[in-house]
KEMIFI-180122 format. One record per atom (N, C-alpha, C, O): atom name; x, y, z. Coordinates in steps of 0.02 Angstrom, whole numbers, plus 50000, padded with zeros to 5 digits. Layout:
! KEMIFI-180122
+-------+-------+-------+-------+
! atomo !    px !    py !    pz !
+-------+-------+-------+-------+
!    CA !     X !     Y !     Z !
...
+-------+-------+-------+-------+
***
This chain:
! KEMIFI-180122
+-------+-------+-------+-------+
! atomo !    px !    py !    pz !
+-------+-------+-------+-------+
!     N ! 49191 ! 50950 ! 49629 !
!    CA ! 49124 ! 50931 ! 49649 !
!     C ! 49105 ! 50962 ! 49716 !
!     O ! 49049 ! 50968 ! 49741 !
!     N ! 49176 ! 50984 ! 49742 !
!    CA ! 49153 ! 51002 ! 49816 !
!     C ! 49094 ! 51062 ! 49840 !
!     O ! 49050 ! 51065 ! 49883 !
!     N ! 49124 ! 51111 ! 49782 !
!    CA ! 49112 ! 51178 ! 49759 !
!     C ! 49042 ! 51173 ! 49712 !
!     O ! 49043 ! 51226 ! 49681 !
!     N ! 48994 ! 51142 ! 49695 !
!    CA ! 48921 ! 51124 ! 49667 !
!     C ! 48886 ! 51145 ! 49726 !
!     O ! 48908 ! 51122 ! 49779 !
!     N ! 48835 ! 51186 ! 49729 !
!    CA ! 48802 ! 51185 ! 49777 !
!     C ! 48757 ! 51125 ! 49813 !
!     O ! 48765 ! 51134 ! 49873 !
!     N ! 48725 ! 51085 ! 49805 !
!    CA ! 48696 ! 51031 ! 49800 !
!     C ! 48713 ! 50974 ! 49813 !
!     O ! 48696 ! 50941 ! 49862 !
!     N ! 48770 ! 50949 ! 49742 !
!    CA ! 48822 ! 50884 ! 49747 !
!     C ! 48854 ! 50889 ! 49817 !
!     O ! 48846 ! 50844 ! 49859 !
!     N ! 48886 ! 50942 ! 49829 !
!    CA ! 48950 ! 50937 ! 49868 !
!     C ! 48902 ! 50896 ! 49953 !
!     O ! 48926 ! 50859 ! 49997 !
!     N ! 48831 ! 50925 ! 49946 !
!    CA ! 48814 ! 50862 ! 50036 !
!     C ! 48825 ! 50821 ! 49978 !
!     O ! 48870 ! 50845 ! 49943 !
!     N ! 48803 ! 50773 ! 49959 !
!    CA ! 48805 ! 50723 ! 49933 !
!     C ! 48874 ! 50705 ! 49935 !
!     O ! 48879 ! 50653 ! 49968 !
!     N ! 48925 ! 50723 ! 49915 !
!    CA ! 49018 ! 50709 ! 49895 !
!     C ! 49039 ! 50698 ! 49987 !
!     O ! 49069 ! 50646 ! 50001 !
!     N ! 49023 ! 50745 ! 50040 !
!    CA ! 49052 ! 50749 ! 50080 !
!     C ! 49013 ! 50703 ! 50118 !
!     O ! 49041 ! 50688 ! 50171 !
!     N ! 48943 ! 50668 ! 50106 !
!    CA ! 48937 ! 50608 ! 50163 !
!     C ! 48976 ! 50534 ! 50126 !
!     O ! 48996 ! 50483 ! 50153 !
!     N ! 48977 ! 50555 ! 50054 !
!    CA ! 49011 ! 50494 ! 50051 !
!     C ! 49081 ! 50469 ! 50038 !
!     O ! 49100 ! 50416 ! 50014 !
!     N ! 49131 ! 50545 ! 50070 !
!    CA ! 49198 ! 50539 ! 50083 !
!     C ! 49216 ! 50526 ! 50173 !
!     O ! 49260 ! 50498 ! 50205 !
!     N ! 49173 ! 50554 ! 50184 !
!    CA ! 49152 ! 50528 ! 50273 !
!     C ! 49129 ! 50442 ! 50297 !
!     O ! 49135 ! 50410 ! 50349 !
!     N ! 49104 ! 50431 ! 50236 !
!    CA ! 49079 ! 50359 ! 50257 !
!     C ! 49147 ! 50324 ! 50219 !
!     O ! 49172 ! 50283 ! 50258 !
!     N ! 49182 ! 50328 ! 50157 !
!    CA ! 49238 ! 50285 ! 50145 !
!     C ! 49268 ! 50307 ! 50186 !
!     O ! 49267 ! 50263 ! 50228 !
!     N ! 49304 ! 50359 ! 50210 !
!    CA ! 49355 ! 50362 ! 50272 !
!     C ! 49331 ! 50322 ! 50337 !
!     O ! 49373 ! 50291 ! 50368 !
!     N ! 49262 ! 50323 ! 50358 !
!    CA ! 49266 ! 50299 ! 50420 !
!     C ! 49270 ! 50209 ! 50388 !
!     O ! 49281 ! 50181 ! 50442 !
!     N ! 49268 ! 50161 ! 50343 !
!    CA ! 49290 ! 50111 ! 50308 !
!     C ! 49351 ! 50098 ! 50305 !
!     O ! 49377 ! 50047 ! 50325 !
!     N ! 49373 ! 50137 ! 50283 !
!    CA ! 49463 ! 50142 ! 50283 !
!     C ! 49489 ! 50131 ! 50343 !
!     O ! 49550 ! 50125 ! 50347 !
!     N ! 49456 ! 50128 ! 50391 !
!    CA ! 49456 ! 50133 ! 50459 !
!     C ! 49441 ! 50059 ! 50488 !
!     O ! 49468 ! 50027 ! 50533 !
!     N ! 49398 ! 50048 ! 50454 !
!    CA ! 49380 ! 49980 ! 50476 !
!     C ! 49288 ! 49965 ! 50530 !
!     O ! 49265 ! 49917 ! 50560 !
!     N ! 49258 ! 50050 ! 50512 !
!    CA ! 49222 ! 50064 ! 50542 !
!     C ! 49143 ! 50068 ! 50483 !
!     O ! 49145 ! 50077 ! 50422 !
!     N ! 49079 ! 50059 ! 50526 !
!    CA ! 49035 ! 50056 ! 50482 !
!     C ! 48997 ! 50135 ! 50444 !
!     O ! 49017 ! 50193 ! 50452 !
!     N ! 48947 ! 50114 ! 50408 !
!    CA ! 48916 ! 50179 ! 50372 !
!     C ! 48897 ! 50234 ! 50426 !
!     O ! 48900 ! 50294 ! 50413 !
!     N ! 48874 ! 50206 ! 50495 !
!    CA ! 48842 ! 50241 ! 50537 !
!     C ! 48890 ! 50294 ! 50570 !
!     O ! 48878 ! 50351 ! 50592 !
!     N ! 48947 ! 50257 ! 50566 !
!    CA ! 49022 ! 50309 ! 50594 !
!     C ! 49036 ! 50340 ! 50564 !
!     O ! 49075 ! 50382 ! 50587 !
!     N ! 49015 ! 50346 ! 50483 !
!    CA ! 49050 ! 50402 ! 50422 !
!     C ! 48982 ! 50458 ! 50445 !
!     O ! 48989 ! 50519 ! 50454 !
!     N ! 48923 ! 50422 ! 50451 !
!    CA ! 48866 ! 50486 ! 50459 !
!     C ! 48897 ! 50527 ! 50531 !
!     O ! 48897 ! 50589 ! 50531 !
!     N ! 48917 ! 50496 ! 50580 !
!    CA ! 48935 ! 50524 ! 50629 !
!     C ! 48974 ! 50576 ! 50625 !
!     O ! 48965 ! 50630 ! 50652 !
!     N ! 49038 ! 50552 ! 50576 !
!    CA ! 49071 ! 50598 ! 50552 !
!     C ! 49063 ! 50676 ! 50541 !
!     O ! 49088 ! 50729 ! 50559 !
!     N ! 49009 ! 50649 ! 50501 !
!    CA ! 48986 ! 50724 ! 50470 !
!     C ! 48938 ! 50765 ! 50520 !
!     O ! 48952 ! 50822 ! 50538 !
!     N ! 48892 ! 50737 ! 50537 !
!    CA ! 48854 ! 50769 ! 50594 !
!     C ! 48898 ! 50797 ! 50657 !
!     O ! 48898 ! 50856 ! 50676 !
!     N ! 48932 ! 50748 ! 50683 !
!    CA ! 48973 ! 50773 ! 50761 !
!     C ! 49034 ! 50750 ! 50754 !
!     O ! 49060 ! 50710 ! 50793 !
!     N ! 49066 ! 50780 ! 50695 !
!    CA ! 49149 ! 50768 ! 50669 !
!     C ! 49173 ! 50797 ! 50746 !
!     O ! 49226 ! 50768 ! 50756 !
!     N ! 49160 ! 50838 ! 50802 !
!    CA ! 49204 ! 50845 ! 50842 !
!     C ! 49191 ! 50785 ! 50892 !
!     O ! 49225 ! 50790 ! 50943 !
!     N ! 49166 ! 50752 ! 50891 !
!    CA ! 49166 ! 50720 ! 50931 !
!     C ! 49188 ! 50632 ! 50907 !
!     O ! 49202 ! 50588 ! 50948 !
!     N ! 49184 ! 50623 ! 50825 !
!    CA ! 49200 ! 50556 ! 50830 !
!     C ! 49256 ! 50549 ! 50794 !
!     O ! 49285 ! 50494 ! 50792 !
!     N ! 49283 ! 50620 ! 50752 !
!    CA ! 49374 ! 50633 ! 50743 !
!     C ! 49408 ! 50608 ! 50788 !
!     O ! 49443 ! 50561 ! 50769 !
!     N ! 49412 ! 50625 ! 50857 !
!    CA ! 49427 ! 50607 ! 50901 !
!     C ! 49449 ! 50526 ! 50922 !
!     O ! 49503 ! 50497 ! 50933 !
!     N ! 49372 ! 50504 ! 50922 !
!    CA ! 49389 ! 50439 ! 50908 !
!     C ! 49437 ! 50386 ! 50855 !
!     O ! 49470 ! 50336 ! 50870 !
!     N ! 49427 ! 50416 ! 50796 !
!    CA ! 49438 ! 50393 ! 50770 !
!     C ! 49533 ! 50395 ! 50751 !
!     O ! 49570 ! 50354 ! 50723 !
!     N ! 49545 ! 50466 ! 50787 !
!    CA ! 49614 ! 50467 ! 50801 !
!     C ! 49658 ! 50445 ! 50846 !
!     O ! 49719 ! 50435 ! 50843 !
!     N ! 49600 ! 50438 ! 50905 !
!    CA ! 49664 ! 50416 ! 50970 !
!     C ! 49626 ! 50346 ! 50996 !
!     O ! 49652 ! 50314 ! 51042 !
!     N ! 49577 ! 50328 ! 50971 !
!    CA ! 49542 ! 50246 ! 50972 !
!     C ! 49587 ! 50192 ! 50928 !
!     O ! 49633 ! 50206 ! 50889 !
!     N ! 49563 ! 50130 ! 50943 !
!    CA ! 49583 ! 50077 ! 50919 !
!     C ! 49617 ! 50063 ! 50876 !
!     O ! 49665 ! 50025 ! 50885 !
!     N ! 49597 ! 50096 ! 50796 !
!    CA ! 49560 ! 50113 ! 50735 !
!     C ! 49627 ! 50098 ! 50686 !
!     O ! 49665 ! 50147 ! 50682 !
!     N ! 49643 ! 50050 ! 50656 !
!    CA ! 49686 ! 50035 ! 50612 !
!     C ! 49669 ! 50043 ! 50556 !
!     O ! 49615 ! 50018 ! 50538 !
!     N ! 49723 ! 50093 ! 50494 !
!    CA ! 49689 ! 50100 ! 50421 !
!     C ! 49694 ! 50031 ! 50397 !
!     O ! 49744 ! 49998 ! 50410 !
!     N ! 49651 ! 50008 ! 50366 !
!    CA ! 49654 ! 49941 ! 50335 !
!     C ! 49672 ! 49960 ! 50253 !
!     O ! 49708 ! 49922 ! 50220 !
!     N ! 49645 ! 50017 ! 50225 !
!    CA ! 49664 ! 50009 ! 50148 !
!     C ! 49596 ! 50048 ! 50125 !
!     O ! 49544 ! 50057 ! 50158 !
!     N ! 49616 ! 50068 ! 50053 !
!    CA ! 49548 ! 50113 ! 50047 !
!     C ! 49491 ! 50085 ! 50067 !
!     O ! 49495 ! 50025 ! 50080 !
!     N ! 49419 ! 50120 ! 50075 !
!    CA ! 49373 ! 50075 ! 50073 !
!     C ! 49354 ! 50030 ! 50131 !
!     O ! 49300 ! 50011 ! 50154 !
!     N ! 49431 ! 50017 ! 50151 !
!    CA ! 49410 ! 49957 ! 50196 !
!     C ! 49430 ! 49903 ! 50164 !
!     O ! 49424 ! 49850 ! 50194 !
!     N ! 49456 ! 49901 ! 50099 !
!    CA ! 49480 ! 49839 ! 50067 !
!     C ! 49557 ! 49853 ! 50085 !
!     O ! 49590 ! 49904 ! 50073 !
!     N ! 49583 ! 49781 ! 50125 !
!    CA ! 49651 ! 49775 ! 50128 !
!     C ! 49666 ! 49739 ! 50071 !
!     O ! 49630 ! 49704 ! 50035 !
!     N ! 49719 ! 49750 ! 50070 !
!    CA ! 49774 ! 49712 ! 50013 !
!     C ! 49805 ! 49637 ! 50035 !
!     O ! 49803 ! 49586 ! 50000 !
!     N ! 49838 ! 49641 ! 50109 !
!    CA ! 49853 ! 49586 ! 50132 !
!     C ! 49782 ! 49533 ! 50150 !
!     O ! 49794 ! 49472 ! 50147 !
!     N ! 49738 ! 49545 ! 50161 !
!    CA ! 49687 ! 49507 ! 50150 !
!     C ! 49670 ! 49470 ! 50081 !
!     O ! 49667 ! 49409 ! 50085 !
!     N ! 49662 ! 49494 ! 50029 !
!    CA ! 49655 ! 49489 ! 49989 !
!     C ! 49712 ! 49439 ! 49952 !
!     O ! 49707 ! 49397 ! 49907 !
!     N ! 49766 ! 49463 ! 49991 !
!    CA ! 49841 ! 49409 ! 49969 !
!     C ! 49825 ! 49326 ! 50007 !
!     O ! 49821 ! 49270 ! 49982 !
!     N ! 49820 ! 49346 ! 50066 !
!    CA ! 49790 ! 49274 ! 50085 !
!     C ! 49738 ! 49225 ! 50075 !
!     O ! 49744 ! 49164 ! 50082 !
!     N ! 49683 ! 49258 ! 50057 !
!    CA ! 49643 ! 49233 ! 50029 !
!     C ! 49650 ! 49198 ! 49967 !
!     O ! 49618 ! 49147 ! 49951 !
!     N ! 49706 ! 49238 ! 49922 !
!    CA ! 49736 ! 49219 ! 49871 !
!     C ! 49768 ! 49147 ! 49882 !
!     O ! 49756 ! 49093 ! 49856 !
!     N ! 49813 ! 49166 ! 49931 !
!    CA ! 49838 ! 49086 ! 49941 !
!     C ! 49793 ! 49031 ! 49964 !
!     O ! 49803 ! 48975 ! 49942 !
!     N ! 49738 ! 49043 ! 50010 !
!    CA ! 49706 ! 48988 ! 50015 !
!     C ! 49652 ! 48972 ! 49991 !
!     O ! 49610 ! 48936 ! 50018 !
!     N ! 49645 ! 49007 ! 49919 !
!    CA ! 49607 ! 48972 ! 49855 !
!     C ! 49647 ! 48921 ! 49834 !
!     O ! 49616 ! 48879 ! 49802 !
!     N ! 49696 ! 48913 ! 49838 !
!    CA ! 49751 ! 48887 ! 49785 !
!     C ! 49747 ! 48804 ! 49796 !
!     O ! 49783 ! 48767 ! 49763 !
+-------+-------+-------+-------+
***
């Protein structure tokens, strides 16, 4: 898809916005991404920024929550 002339903006803002998710970060940080990747790569490498799980969906969340439905 990358390689479509057209699709591929389309594919690459919205592998920029799940990565900056995965991150734990919002839609506005994946656009950032793509616009001024040198400047918020950065961030996103030597900042705060814990992978939580694809998406942004953790697993251990999801386990606990599990337990305290129960």
């Amino acid at each position: 898809m990358i390689f479509i002339p057209i699709a591929n903006i389309y594919i690459i803002f919205v592998l920029m916005i799940a990565i900056a998710k995965s991150f734990g970060k919002d839609a506005g940080f994946g656009i950032g991404l793509v616009f001024l990747g040198f400047i918020f790569w950065p961030i996103l490498g030597f900042g705060d920024a814990k992978y939580i799980g694809p998406n942004g969906i953790s697993e251990m969340r999801n386990d606990i929550d599990a337990i305290g439905n129960n």
